[in-house]
Every structure is written in structure tokens, then in C-alpha cells.
C-alpha positions as MATLAB code, in Angstrom:
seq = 'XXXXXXXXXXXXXXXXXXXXXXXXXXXXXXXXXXXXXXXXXXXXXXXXXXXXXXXXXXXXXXXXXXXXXXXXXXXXXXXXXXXXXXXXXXXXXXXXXXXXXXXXXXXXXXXXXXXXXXXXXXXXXXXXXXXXXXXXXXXXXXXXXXXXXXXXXXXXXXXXXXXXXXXXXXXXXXXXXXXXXXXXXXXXXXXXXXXXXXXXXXXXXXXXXXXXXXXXXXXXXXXXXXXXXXXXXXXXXXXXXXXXXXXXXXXXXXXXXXXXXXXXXXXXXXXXXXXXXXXXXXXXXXXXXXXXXXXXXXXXXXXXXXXXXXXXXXXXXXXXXXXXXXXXXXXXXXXXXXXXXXXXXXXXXXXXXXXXXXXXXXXXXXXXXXXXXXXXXXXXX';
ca = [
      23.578  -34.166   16.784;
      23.667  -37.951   16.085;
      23.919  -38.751   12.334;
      23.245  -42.204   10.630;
      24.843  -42.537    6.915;
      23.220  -45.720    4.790;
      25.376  -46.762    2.432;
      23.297  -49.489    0.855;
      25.579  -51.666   -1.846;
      25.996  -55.474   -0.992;
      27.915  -58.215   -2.903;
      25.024  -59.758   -1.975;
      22.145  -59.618    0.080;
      21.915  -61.901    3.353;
      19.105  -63.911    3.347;
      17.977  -62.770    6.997;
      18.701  -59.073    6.083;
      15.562  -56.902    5.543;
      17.336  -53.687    5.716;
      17.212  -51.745    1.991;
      20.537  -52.789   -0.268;
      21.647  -52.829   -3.861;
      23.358  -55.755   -5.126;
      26.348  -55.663   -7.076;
      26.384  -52.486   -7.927;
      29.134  -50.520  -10.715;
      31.553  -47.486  -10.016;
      29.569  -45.244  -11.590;
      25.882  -46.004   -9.239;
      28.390  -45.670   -6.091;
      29.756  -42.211   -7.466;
      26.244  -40.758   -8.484;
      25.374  -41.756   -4.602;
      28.635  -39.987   -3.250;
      27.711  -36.753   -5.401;
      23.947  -37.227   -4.110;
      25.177  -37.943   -0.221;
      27.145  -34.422   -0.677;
      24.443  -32.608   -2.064;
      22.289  -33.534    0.873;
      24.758  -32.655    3.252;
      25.880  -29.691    2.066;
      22.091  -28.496    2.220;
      21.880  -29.213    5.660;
      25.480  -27.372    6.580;
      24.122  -23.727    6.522;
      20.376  -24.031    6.717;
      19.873  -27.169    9.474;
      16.456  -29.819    8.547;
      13.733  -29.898   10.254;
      13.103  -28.592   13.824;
      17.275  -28.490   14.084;
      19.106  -25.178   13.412;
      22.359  -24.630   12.020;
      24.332  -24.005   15.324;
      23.001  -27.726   16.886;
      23.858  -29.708   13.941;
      27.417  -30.827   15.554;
      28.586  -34.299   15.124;
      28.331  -35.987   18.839;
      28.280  -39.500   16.771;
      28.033  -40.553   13.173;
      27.085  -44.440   12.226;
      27.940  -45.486    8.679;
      26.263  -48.509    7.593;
      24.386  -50.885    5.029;
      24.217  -52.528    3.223;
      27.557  -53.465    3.485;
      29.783  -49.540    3.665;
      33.250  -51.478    2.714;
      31.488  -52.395   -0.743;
      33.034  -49.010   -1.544;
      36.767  -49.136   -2.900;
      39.598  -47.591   -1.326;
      39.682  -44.486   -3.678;
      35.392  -44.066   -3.222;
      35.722  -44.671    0.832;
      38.325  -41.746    0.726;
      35.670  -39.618   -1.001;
      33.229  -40.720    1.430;
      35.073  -39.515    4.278;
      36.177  -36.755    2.419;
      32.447  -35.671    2.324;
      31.616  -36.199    6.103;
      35.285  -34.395    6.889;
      33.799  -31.507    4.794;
      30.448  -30.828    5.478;
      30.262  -32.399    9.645;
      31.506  -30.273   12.727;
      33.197  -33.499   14.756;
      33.084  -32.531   18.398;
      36.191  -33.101   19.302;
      35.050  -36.614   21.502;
      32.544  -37.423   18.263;
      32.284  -41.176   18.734;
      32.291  -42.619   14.615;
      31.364  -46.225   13.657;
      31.137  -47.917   10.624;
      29.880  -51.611    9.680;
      32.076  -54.247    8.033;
      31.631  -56.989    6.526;
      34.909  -58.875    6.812;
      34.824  -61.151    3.546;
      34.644  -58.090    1.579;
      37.779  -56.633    3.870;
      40.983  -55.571    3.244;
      44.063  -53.893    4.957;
      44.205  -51.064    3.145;
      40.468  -50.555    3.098;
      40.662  -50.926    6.717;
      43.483  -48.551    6.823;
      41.358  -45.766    5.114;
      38.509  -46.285    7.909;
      40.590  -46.227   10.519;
      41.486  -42.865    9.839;
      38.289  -41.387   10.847;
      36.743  -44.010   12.834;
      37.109  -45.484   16.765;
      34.190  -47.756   16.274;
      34.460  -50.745   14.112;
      31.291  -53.207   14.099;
      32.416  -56.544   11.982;
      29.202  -58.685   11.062;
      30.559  -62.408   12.579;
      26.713  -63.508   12.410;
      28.058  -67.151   13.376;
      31.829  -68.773   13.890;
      30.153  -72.253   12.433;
      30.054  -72.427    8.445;
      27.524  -74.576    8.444;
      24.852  -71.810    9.921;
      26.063  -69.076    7.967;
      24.966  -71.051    4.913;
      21.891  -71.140    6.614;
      21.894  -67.256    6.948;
      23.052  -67.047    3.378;
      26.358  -65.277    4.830;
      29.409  -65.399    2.493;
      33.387  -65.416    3.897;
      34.926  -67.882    6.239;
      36.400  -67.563    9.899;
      39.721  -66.485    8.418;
      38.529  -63.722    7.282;
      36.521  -62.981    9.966;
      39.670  -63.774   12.847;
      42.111  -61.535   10.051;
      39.998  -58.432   10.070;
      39.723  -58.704   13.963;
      43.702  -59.217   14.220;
      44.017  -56.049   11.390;
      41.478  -53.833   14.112;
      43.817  -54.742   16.572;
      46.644  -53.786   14.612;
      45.276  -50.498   13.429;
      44.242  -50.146   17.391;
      40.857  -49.168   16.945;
      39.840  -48.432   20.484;
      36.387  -50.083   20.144;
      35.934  -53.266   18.054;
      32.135  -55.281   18.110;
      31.041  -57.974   16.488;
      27.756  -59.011   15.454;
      26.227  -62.334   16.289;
      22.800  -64.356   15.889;
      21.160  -66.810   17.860;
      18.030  -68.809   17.228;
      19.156  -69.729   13.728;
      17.636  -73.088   12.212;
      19.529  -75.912   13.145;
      21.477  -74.443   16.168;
      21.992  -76.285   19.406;
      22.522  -74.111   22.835;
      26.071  -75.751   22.072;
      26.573  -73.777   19.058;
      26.158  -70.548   20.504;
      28.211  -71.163   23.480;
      30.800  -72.195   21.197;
      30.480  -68.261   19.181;
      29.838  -66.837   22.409;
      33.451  -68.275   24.030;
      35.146  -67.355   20.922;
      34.204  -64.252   21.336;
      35.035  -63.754   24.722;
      38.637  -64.543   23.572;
      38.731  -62.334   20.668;
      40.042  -59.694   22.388;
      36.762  -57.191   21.606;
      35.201  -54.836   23.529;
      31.491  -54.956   22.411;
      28.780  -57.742   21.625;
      25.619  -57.661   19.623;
      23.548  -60.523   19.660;
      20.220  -60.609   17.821;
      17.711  -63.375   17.958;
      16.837  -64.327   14.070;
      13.235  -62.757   13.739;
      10.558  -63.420   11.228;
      10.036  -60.309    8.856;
       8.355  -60.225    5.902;
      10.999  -58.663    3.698;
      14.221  -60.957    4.229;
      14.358  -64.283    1.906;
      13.988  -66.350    5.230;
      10.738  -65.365    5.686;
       7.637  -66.678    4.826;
       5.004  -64.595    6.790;
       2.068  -67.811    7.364;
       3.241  -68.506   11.175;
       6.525  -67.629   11.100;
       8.092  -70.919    9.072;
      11.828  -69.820    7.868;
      13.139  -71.202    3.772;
      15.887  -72.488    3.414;
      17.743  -71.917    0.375;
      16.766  -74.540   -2.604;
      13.929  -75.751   -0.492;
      16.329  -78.060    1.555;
      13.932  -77.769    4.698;
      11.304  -75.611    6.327;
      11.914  -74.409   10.111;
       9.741  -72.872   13.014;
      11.601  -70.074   15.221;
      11.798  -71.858   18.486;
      11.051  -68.709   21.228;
      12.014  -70.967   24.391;
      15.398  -71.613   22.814;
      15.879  -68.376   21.696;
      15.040  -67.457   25.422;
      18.134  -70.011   26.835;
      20.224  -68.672   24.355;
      19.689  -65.216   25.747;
      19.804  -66.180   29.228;
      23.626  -67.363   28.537;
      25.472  -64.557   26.624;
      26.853  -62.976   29.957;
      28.069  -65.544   31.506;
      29.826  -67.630   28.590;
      30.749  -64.182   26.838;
      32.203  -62.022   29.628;
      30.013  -59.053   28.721;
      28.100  -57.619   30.353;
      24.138  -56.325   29.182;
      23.424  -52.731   28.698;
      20.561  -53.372   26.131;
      18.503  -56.597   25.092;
      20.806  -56.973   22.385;
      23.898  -55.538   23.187;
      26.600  -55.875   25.722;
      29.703  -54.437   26.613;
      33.387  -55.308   28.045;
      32.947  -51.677   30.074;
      30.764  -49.083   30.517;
      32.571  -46.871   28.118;
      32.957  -49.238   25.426;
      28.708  -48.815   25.067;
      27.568  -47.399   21.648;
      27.250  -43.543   22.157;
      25.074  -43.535   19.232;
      22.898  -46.288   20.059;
      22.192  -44.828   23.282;
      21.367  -41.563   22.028;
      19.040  -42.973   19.834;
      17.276  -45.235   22.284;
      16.730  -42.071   24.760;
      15.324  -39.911   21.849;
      18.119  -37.518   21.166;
      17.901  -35.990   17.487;
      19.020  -37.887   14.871;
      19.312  -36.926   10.755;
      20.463  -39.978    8.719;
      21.092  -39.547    4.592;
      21.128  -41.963    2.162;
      18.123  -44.268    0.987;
      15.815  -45.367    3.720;
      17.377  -43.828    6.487;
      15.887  -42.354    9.076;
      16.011  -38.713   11.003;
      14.144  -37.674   14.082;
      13.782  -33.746   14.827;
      12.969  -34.442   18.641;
       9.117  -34.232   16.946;
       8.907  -35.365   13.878;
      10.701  -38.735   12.066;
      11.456  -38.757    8.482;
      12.370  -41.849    6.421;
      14.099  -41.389    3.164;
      12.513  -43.200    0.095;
      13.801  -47.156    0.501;
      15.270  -47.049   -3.108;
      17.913  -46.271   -4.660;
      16.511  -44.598   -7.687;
      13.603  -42.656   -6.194;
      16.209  -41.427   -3.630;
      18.821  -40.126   -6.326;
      16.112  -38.109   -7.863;
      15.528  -36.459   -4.944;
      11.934  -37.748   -3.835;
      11.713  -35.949   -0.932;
      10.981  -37.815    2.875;
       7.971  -39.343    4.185;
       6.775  -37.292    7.730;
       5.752  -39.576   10.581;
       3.826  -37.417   12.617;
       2.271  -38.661   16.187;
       0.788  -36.876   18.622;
       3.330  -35.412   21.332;
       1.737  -37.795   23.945;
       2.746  -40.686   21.417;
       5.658  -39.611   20.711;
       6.536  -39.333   24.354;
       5.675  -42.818   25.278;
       7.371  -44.466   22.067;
      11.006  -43.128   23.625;
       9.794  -44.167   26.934;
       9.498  -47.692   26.217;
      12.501  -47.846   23.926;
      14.378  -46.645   26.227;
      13.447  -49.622   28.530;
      15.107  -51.786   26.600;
      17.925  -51.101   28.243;
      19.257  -51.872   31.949;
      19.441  -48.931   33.204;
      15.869  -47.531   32.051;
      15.135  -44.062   33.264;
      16.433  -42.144   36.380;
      14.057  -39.900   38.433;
      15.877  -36.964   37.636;
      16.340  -38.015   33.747;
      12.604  -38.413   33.201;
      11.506  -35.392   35.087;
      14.125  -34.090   32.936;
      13.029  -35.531   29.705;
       9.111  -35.665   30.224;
       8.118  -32.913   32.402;
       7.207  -33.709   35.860;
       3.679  -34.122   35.681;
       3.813  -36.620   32.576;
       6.478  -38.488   34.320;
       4.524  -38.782   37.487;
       1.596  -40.148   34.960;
       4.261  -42.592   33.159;
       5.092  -44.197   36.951;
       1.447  -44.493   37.589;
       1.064  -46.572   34.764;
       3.922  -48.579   35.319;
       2.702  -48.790   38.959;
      -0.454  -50.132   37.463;
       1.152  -53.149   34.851;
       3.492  -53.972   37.347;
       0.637  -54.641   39.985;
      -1.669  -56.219   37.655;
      -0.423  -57.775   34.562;
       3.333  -58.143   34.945;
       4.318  -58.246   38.247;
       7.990  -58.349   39.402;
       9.004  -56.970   36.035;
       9.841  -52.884   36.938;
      12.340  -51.950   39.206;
      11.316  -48.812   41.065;
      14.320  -47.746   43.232;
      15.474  -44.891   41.409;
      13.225  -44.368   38.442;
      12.120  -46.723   35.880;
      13.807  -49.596   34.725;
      12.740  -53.195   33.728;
      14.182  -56.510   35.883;
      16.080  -58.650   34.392;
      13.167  -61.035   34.150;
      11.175  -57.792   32.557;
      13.347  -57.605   29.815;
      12.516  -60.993   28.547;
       8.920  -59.774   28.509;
       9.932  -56.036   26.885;
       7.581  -56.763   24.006;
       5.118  -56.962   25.374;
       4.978  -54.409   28.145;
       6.062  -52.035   25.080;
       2.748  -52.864   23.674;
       0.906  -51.518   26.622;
       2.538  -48.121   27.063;
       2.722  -47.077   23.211;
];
């Protein structure tokens, strides 16, 4: 079982962020969450969720994050773990990650999550001040080189950090620049993320896709050809190499286990506000606020038809470099539906994106199909 944990306090919110967060919040919100997040996990321990019995709810990866999950204090990240310790079945190669944000960072914080985690994912966003005010991103590149020297020190045996490209005001220069630092961090994982217009971050302003600065000191227009040379580089100039549009790593075994699972429709069960669970045939998404979710409003149901359902982890799955073997899909889909899903690549790839599948063994977009992933999702969904 895969298991996603949203702890959703912030200092403050990011101005690209449209994930669900509570600003600022006092000791005693973060403990009525703790008591709630133990409740709802201590439910699940003997009676399973869902489509998912008892005996299949083992931890094969757990992802804590936000929000921003060291808001928490060292005493109410001890009780958080203490929870998960108490209520999850870690197989014994469980792969655990949490999300940092390193100018709310600490030793001693760190110290506490290194105890139960080998993943550590520190939010850089940019190495250039300048475009992190853009972003609305608080903390400075010391913190951000300390908390990589402390992950070192602590010898976390996967470290990532998060970048963005495509912000307002960036040259191709700029995110070489992040991308070479990067490669000389020492790491062992990259995520890069092209700044996107959505209508709930305080970027956004949803009339054509025009991005806000803060104080009205300028209005900007995402720039998709740039975005698209700024993709084109982040293997070369960062020595990692692409598993996923967005995501790259120094090995093969330094790829997110969780991700993956995820991405090839493996069951997940996340708690905490606005997180999400997936029972292999039904998703559920937890009420995206804080309040609602304390009083124990219970899940909206997202239910598809099995066909739908089938095709949405098809094409998610293509997002990534390796796609879909022969034997994983017959495996996955059934032979006959998988014959039917190569048909229909067959078919795009003939007629409306050519040269973009790669048919050797399975399914799997080109390099060059990647770029058009988007849209070729749009057509098998």
C-alpha cells in the first residue's frame, strides 16, 4: 500500500502554490490535527477503506507533505511519527519521504525526520533571490545550501530538491545557473516543474493566463517556447537523467518509489485535508479544509466507468520514459483491452502525432512525444 499524509500548515503560503494550506497556525490547531490524523488511522488499522482489506494495507511507501510538514515542532513531529510508527506495517524496504521547506529548518528538526525517513525532498524553487520574490518564496540560499549539508550529514540516502522554470523574468541563463548548482550539490534526485497557470494560486489570474506580481509591480504572460528550451536543457546541464516529465534522477534507484506507484495506478489512501486515496476503482478526496475535515465530513467518491478509469492510468503512466512494457500492460489491462489501447495508439501515432510513440517493446512516448504529453493525454482519456 502507498500512503500520502497532508500536513497542511505554512508560515505562509507561496504565491504559485495551489495545493490546500493553513497559514500560521497555533499549537493547539496542529494537536487537534495529530489527534484527528490518529483517529483516521487507527480506523483503517483493523477494518482496511475502501476496496482494500486489512491484510494489504502494508506500508510499501509513505509521502508526508504540505503545506509545509516541518511547520510542526520538534516535540509535535515526534508525535507525528509516533502515530505512523503505531498504526503503519513498514515493509521492511518501505521507501518514506517527507517535504521540507528549508527556511523553516533546523538540525534538530531534521534530526527527528531522519529517524524514520530515507527520502528528503527540500523545496529550492530557485538559487536566485530575485525570482523567489517573484514566487513569493521566503529563506535565502544559506539556508537552502545548510539543510542540504545537514542531509548529508544525517546521510539520508536520497536527497531531491525542487526547482521551477518558466518563472517571470527568467532568462535560459538563470536556470542553467540552478540547474549547475544543482548538479554540484551532491543530490540524488531533481524535480523541475514549469510554473503553470491555475486558478487557485495568487499568481494567477485565469483571463489568458497573465501571472500578478505582488503589489501590482508588473503583469507577465507564461512564455510556452521558453518553458520548452528550459526543459530541453535539464539533462544535460544537471547530470540527471529523465524518468518522468518532471522528474529526474542521479540512478535508477534513486527514482521516487511512491511516485511511480502512483503514476502506474497502484492503491493509494492519503489522510489529512484534501488528500487523496485510490482503491484500484474508486478515488476519494478528503474535504480541502481544515475545519470541515476535523469534523469528520466524510470523502467525496470519484467514480468513472472501469473503461475510464483504465485509460486515465494509461496515459499517466506515459508521462514517464519508460511507458508500458508488453508484458506490464497485458498484465495490468487484460490482453484484449491492451491490444485495443495499441490500436489506438497505432492510430494517433499514424495520423495526428506521428513519430511521438515508441513501439519496440510496449508503449512508451519519444522523447519528442513527451513534449506533446498533453495533448495526446487528451485523446486517450
Amino acid at each position: 500500500m502507498n500512503y500520502y499524509i497532508h500536513v497542511p500548515f505554512c508560515r505562509k503560503k507561496c504565491d504559485y502554490c495551489a495545493f490546500y494550506s493553513c497559514e500560521n497556525a497555533g499549537s493547539w490547531l496542529i494537536e487537534k490535527y495529530l489527534r484527528k490524523l490518529e483517529q483516521d488511522l487507527t480506523g483503517i488499522k483493523s477494518a482496511g477503506i475502501g476496496g482494500v482489506p486489512p491484510e494489504e494495507m502494508a506500508a510499501e511507501t509513505v509521502f508526508i507533505g504540505g503545506g509545509t510538514p516541518n511547520y510542526l515542532s520538534e516535540k509535535e513531529l515526534d508525535n507525528l511519527f509516533a502515530i505512523l510508527e503505531e498504526n503503519l506495517c513498514f515493509l521492511p524496504e518501505a521507501e518514506v519521504t517527507m517535504e521540507v521547506n528549508p527556511a523553516q529548518l533546523n538540525y534538530d528538526k531534521l534530526a527527528i525526520i531522519r529517524r524514520k525517513v530515507d527520502r528528503l525532498s527540500i523545496g529550492v524553487q530557485s538559487f536566485d533571490a530575485g525570482l523567489r520574490r517573484v514566487l513569493g518564496r521566503d529563506g535565502g540560499n544559506r539556508e537552502i545550501y545548510q539543510a542540504v549539508e545537514w542531509a548529508q550529514k544525517l546521510e539520508f540516502p536520497s536527497v531531491n530538491l525542487d526547482l521551477i522554470y518558466n518563472i517571470p523574468g527568467q532568462t535560459v541563463a538563470d536556470f542553467v545557473r540552478d540547474l549547475k548548482t544543482v548538479s554540484r550539490a551532491g543530490v540524488t534526485h531533481l524535480s523541475c516543474y514549469s510554473l503553470t497557470n491555475e486558478e487557485r494560486h495568487f499568481l494567477s489570474e485565469t483571463d489568458g493566463g497573465k501571472l500578478i506580481e505582488r503589489e501590482g509591480r508588473g503583469k507577465f504572460k507564461l512564455d510556452d517556447d521558453l518553458a520548452d528550451e528550459m526543459w530541453s536543457l535539464i539533462e544535460n546541464e544537471s547530470g540527471f537523467r529523465r524518468y518522468e516529465i518532471s522528474n529526474y534522477a542521479a540512478d535508477k534507484k534513486y527514482r521516487c518509489k511512491h511516485n511511480v506507484n502512483v503514476w502506474q495506478g497502484k492503491k493509494l489512501l492519503g489522510f489529512g485535508p484534501a488528500a487523496a486515496s485510490f482503491d484500484g476503482i474508486d478515488r476519494y478526496s478528503q474535504a480541502a479544509d481544515l475545519e470541515r475535515w476535523l469534523n469528520g465530513e466524510p470523502p467525496e467518491t470519484d467514480r468513472i466507468s472501469p473503461e475510464d478509469r483504465k485509460n486515465e492510468i494509461f496515459a499517466v503512466n506515459l508521462r514517464t520514459v519508460d511507458g508500458w512494457s508488453s508484458d506490464a500492460g497485458e498484465k495490468f489491462f487484460g490482453s484484449e483491452y491492451w491490444t485495443a489501447l495499441q490500436r489506438k495508439c497505432e492510430k494517433l501515432d499514424r495520423k495526428r502525432f506521428p513519430g511521438r510513440f515508441d513501439f519496440s517493446d510496449g508503449i512508451k512516448l519519444t522523447e519528442n512525444g513527451l513534449r506533446f504529453w498533453d495533448d495526446i493525454a487528451l485523446e486517450l482519456i
